[in-house]
MOPAC internal coordinates of N, CA, C and O (Angstrom, degrees):
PM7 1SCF
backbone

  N    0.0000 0     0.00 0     0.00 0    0    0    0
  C    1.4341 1     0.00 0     0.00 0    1    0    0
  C    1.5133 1   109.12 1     0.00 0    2    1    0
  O    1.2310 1   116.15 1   -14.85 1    3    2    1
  N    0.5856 1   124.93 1   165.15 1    3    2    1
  C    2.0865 1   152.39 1  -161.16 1    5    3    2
  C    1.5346 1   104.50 1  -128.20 1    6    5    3
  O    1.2310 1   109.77 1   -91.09 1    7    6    5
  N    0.7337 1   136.80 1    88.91 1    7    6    5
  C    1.9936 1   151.58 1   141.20 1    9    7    6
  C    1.5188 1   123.18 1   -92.93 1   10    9    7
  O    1.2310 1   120.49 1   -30.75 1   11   10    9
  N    1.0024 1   116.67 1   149.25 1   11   10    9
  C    1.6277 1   111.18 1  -166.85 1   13   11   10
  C    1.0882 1   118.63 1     1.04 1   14   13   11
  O    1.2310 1   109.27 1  -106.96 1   15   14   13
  N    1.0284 1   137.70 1    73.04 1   15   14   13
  C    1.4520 1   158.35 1  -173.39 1   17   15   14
  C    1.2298 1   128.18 1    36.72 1   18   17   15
  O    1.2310 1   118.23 1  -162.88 1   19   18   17
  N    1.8828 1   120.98 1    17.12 1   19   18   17
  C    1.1069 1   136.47 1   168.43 1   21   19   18
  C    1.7571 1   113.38 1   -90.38 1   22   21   19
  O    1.2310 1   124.23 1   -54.97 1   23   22   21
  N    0.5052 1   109.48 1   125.03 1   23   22   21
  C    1.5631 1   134.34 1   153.90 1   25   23   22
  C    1.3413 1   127.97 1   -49.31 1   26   25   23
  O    1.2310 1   107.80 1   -79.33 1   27   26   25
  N    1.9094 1   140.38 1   100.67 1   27   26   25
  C    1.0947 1   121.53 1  -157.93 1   29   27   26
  C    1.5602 1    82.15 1  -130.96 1   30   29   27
  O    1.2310 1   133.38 1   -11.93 1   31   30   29
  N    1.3089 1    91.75 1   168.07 1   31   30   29
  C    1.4071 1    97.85 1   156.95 1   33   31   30
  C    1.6250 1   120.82 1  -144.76 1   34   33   31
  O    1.2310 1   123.99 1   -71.21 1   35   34   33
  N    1.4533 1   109.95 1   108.79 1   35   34   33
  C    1.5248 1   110.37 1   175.27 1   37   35   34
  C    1.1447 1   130.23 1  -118.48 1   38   37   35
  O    1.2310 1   119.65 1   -30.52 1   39   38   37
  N    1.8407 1   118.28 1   149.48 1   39   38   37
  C    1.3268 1   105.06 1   168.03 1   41   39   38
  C    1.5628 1   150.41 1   -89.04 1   42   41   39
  O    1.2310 1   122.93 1   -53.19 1   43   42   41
  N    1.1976 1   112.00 1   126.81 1   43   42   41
  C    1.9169 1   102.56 1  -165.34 1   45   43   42
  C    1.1870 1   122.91 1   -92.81 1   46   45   43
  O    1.2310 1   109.97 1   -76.12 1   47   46   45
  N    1.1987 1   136.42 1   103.88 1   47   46   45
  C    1.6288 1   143.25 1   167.90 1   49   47   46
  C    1.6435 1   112.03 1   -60.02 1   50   49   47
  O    1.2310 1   126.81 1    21.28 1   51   50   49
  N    1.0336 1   104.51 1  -158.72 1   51   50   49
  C    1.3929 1   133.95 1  -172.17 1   53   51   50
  C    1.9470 1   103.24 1   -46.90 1   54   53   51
  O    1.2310 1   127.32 1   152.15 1   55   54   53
  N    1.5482 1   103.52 1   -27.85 1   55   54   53
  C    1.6664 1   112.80 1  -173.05 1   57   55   54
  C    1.4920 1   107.35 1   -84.97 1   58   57   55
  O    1.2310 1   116.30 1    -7.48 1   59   58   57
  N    1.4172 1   124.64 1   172.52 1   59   58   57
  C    1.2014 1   128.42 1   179.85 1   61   59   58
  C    1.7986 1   115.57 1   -86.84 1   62   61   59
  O    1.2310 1   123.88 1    -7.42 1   63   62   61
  N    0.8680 1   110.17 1   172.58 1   63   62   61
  C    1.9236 1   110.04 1  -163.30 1   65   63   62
  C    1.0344 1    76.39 1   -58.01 1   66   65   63
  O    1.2310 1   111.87 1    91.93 1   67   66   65
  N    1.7951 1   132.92 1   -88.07 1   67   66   65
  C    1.3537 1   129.16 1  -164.71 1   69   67   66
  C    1.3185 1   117.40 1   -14.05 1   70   69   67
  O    1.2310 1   103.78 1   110.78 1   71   70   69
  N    1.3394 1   147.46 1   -69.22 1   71   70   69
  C    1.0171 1   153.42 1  -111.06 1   73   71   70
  C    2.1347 1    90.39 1  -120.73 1   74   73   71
  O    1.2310 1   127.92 1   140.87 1   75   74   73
  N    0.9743 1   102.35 1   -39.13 1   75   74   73
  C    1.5399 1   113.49 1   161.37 1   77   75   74
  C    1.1225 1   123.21 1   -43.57 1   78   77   75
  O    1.2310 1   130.73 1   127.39 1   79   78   77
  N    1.3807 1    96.91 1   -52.61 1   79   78   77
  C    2.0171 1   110.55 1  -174.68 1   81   79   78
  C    1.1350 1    85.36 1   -76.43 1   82   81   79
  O    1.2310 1   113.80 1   117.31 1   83   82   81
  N    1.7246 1   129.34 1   -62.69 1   83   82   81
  C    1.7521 1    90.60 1  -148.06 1   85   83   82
  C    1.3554 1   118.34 1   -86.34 1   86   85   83
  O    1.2310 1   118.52 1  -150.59 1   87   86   85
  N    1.6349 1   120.43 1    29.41 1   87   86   85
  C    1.3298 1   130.96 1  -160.43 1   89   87   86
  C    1.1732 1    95.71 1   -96.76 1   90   89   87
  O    1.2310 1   121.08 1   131.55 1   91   90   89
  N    1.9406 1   115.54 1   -48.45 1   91   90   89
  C    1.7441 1   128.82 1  -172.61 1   93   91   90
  C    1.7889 1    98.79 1   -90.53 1   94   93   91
  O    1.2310 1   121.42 1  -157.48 1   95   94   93
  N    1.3360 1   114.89 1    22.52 1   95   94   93
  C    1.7249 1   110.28 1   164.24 1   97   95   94
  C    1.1277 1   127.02 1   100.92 1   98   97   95
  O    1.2310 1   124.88 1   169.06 1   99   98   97
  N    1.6699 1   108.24 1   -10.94 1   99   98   97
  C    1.4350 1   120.10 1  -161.22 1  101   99   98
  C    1.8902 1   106.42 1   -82.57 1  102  101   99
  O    1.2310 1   118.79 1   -24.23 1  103  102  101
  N    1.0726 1   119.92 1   155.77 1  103  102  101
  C    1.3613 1   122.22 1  -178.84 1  105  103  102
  C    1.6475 1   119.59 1  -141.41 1  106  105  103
  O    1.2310 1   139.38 1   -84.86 1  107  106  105
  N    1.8128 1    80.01 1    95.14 1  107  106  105
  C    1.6756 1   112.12 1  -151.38 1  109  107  106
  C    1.2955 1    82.90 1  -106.85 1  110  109  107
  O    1.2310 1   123.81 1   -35.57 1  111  110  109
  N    1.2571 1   110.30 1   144.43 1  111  110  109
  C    1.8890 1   119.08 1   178.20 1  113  111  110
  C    1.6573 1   106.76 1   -62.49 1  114  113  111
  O    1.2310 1   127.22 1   -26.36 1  115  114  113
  N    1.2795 1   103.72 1   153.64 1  115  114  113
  C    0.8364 1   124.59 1   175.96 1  117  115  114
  C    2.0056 1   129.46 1  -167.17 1  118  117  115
  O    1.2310 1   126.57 1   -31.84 1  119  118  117
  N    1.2153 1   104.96 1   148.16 1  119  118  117
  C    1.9819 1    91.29 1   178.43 1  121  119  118
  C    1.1341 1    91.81 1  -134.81 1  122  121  119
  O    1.2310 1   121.09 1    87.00 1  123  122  121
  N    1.6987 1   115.51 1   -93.00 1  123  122  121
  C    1.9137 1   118.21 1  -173.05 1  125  123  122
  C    0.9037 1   131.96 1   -58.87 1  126  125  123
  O    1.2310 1   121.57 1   161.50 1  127  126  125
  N    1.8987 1   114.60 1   -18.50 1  127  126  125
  C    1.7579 1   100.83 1  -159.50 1  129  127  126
  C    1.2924 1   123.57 1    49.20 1  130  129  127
  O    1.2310 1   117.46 1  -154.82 1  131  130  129
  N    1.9482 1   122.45 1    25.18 1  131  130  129
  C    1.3183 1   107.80 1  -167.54 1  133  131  130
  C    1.3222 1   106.93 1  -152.92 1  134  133  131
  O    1.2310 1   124.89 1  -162.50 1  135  134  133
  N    1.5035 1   108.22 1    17.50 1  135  134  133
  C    1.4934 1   125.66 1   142.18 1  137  135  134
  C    1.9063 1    88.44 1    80.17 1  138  137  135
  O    1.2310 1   122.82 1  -153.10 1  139  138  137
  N    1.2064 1   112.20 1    26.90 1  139  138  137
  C    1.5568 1   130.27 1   165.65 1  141  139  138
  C    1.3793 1   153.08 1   -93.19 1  142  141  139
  O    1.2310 1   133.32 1   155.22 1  143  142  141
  N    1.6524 1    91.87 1   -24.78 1  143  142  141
  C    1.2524 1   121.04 1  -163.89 1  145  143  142
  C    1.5301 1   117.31 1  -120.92 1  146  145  143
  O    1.2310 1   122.19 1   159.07 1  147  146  145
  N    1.6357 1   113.42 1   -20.93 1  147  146  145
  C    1.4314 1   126.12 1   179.03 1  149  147  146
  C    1.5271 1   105.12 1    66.60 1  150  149  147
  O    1.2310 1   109.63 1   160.42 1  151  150  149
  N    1.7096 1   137.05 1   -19.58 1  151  150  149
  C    1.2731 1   127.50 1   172.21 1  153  151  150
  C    1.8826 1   113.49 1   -33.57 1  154  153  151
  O    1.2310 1   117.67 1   164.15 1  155  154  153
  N    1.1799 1   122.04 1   -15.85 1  155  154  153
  C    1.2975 1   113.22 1  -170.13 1  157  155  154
  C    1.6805 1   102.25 1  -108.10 1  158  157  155
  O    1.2310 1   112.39 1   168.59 1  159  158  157
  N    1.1715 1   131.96 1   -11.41 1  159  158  157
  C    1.1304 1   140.27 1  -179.66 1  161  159  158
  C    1.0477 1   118.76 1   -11.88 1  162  161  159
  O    1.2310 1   101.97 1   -35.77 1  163  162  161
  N    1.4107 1   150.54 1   144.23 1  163  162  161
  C    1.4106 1   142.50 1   170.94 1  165  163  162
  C    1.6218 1   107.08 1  -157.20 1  166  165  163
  O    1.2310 1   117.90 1   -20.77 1  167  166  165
  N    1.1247 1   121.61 1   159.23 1  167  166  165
  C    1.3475 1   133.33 1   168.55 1  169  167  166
  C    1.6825 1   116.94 1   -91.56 1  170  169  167
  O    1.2310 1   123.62 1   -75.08 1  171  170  169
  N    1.3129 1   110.67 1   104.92 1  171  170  169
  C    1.6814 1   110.41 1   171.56 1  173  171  170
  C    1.0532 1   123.16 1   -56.57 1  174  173  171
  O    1.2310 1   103.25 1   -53.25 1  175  174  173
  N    1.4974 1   148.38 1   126.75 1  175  174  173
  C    1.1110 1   120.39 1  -148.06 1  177  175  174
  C    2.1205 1    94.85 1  -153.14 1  178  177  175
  O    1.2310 1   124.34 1  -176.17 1  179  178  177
  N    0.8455 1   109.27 1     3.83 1  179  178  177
  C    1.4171 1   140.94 1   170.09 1  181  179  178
  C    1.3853 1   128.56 1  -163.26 1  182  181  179
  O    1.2310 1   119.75 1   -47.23 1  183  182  181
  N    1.6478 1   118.07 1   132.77 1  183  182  181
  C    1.3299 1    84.33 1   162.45 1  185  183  182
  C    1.9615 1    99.37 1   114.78 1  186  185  183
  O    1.2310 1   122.60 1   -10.35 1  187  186  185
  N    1.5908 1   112.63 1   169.65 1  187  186  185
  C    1.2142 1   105.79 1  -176.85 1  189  187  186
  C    1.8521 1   109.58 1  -129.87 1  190  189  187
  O    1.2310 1   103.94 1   -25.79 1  191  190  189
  N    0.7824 1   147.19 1   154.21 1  191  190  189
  C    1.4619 1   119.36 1   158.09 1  193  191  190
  C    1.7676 1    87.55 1  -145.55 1  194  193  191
  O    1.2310 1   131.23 1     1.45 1  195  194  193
  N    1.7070 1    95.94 1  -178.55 1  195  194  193
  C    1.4972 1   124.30 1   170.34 1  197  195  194
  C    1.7299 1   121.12 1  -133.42 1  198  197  195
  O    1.2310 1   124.61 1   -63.93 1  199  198  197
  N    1.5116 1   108.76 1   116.07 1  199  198  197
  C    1.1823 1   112.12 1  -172.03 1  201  199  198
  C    1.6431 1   102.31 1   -89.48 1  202  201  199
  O    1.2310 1   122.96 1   -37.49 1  203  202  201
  N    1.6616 1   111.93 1   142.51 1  203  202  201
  C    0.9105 1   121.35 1   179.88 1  205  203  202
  C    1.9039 1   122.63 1   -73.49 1  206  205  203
  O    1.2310 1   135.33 1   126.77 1  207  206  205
  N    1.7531 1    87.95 1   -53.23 1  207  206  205
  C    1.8913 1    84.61 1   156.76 1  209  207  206
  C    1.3244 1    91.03 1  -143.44 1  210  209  207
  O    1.2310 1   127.46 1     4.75 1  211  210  209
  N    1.7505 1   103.25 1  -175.25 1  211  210  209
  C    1.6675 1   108.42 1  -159.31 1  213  211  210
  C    1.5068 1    82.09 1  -170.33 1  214  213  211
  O    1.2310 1   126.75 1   -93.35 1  215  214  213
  N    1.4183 1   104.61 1    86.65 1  215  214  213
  C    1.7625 1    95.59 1   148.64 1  217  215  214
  C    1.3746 1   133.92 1  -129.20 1  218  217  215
  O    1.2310 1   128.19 1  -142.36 1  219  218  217
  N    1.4335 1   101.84 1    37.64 1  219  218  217
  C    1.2123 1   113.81 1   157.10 1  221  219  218
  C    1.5736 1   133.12 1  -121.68 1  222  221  219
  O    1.2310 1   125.64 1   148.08 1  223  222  221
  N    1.1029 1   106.76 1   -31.92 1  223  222  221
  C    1.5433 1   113.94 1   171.76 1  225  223  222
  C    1.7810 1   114.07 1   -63.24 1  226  225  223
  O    1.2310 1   112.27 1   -46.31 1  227  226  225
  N    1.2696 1   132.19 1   133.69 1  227  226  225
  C    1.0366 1   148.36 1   126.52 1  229  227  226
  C    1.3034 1   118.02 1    -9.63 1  230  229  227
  O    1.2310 1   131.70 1   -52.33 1  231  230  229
  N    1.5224 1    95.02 1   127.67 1  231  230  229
  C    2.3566 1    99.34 1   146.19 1  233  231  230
  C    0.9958 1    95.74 1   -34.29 1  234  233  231
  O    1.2310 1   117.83 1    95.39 1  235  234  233
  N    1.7527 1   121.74 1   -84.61 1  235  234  233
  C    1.5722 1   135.85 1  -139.07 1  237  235  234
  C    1.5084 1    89.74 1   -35.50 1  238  237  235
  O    1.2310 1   125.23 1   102.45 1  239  238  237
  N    1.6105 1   107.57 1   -77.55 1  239  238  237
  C    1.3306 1   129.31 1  -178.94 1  241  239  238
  C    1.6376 1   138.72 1    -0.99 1  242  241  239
  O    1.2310 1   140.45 1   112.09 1  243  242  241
  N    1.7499 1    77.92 1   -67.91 1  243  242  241
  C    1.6820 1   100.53 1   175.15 1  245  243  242
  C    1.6024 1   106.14 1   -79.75 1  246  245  243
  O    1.2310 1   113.45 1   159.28 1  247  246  245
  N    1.4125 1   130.00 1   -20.72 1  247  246  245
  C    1.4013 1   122.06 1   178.62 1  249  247  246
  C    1.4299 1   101.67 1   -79.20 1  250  249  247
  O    1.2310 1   118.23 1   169.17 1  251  250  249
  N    1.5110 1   120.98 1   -10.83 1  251  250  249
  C    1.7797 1    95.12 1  -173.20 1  253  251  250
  C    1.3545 1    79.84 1  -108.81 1  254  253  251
  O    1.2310 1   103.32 1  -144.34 1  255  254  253
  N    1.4791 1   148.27 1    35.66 1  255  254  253
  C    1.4800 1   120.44 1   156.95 1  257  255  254
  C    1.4930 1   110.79 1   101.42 1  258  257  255
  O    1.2310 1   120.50 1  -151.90 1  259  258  257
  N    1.3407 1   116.66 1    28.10 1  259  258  257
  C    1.7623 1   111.60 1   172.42 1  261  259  258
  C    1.3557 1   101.52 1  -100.95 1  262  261  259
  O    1.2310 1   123.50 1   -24.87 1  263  262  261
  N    1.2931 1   110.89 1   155.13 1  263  262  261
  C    1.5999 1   118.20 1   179.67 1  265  263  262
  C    1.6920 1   100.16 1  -141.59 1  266  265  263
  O    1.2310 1   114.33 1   -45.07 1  267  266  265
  N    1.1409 1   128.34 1   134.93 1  267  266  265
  C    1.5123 1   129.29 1   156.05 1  269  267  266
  C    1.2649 1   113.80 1   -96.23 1  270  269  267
  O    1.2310 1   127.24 1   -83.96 1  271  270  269
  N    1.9118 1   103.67 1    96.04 1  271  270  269
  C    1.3334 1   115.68 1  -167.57 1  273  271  270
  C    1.4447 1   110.86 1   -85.41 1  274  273  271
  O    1.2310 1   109.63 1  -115.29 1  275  274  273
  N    1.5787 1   137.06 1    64.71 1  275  274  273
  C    0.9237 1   171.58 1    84.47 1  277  275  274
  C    1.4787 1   126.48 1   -11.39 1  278  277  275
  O    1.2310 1   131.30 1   124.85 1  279  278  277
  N    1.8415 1    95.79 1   -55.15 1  279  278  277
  C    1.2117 1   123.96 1   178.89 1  281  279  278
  C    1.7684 1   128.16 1  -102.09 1  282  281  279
  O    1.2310 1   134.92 1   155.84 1  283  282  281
  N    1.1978 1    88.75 1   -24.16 1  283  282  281
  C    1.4783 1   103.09 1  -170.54 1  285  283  282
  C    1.5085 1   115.36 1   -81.94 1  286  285  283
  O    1.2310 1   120.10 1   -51.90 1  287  286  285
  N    1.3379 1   117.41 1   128.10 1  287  286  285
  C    1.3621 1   136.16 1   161.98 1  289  287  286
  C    1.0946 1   116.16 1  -101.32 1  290  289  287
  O    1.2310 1   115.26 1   -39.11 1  291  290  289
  N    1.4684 1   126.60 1   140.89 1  291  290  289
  C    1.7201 1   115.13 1  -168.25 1  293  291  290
  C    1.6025 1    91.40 1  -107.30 1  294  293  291
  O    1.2310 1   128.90 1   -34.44 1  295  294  293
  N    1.3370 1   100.46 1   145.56 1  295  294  293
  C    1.2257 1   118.54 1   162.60 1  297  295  294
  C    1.6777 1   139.82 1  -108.33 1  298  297  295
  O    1.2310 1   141.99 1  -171.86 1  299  298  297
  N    1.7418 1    74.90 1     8.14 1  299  298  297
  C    1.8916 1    77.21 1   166.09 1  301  299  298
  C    1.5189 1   107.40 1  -112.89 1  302  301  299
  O    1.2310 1   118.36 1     2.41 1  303  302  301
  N    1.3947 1   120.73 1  -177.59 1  303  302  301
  C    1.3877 1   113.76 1   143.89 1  305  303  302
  C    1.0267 1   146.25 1   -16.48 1  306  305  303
  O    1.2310 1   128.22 1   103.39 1  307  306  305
  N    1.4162 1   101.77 1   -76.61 1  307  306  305
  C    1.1515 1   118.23 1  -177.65 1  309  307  306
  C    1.8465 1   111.67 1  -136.29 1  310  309  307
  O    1.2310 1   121.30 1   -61.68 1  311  310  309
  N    1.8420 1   115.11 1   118.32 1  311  310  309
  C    0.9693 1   117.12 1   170.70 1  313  311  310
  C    1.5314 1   119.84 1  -120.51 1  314  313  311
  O    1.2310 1   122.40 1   -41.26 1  315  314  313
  N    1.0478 1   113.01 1   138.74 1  315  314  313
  C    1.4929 1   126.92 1   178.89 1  317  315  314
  C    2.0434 1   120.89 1   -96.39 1  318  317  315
  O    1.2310 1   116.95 1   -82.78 1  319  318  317
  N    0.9909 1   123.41 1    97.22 1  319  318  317
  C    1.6453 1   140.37 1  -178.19 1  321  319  318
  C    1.4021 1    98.52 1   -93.01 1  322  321  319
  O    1.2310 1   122.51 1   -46.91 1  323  322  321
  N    1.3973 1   112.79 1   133.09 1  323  322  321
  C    1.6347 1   120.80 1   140.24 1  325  323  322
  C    1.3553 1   131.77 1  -117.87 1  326  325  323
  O    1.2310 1   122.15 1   -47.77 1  327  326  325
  N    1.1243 1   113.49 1   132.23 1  327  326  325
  C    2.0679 1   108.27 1  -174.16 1  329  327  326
  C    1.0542 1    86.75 1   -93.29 1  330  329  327
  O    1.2310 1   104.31 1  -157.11 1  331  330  329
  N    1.0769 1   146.56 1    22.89 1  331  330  329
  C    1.5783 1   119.70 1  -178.19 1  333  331  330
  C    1.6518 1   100.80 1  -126.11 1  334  333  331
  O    1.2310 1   115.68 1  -147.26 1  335  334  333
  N    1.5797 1   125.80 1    32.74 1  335  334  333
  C    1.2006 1   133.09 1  -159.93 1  337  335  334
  C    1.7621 1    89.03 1   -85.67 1  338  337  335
  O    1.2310 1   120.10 1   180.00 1  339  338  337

């Protein structure tokens, strides 16, 4: 993932990216955890995932690659996010 212009790399289990990052230390925005607020917003930028709910993002939105990683579980291998889109 991509946050203030550092570069991390973590691994995600069974939990959502959110909950990943702030598990391995990282301090990735966040407010509701409730896929409401868009504070977790990120750009997908590799990679596949599945959001559990989404009521804030847009069609437009979600077709160019936003995810509220709050919600998001990846479903590929390997996915690549930036907050700093």
């Amino acid at each position: 993932m991509t946050l203030d212009g550092k570069e991390r790399v973590i691994n995600v289990g069974s939990e959502t990216i959110l909950e990943a990052a702030i598990k391995a230390g990282v301090e990735a925005p966040f407010s509701c955890r409730s896929a409401i607020c868009s504070t977790c917003m990120a750009k997908l930028e590799e990679g596949t995932v599945k959001m559990d709910m989404n009521h804030v993002l847009t069609d437009e939105e979600l077709e160019e690659g936003y995810i509220v990683t709050c919600q998001s579980h990846p479903t590929s291998d390997k996915v690549r996010i930036n907050y700093d889109f």
